[in-house]
N, C-alpha and C positions, 0 to 999 in steps of 0.2 A: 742572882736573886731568884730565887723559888717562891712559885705561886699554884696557886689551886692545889693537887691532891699532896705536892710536893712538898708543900707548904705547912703541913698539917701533922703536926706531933700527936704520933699515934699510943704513944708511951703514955704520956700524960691519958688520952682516951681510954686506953687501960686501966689506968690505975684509978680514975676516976669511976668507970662503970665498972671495975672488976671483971676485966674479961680474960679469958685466956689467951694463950698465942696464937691458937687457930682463931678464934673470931675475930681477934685484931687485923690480922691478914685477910680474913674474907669479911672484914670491914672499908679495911685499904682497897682491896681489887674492887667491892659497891663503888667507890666515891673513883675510882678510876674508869671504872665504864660509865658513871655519869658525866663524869667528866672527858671522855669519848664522844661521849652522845652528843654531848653540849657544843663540841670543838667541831662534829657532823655538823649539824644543823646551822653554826654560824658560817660554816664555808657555804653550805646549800644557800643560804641567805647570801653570801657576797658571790657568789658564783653568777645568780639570777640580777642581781646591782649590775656587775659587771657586762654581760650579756645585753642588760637593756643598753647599758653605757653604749656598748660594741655597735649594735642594731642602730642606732641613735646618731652615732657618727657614721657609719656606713650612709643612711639615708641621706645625710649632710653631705658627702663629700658626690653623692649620685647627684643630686641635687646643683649642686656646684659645677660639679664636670657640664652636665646637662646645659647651665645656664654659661657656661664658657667655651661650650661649641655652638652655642645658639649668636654668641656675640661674636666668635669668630665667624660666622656663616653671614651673618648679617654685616659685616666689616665687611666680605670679600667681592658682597653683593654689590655693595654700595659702590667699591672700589673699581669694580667692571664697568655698572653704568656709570659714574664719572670720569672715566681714561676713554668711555665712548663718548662724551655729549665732547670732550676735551679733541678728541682725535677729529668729529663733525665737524665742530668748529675751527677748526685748523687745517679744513679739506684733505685729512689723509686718508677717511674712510668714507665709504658713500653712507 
């Protein structure tokens, strides 16, 4: 399926404005650098989409790590003083 400049019957554009075969052609090459420009700009635009995406989830996953060494540090904390109040009580540590 062809679309945009591929699309476009330049036969008919001719014969409609009376043009010759050089302007048809340096009709054709216009509507293909706009349509250049146009195929530019929409990557610049999802380029920048994706990048925030990117940044977004990076923060997320810092984030996360952050709060899962924090829960593991605080498990291990906890772990220590109860194998202590456990072993006091069981008189095997002063």
């Amino acid at each position: 399926m062809k679309r945009g400049v591929e699309a476009k019957n330049y036969n008919a554009v001719a014969e409609a404005e009376q043009l010759k075969p050089l302007e048809v052609e340096l009709r054709r090459l216009e509507d293909l650098s706009d349509s250049i420009v146009q195929d530019f700009a929409y990557m610049r635009q999802r380029e920048e989409e994706m990048r925030t995406t990117n940044e977004s989830t990076n923060s997320r996953v810092l984030y996360l790590s952050i709060f899962s060494m924090l829960c593991l540090l605080s498990l291990a904390i906890w772990q220590v003083l109860y194998l202590r109040r456990y072993f006091k009580a069981k008189k095997l540590i002063d």
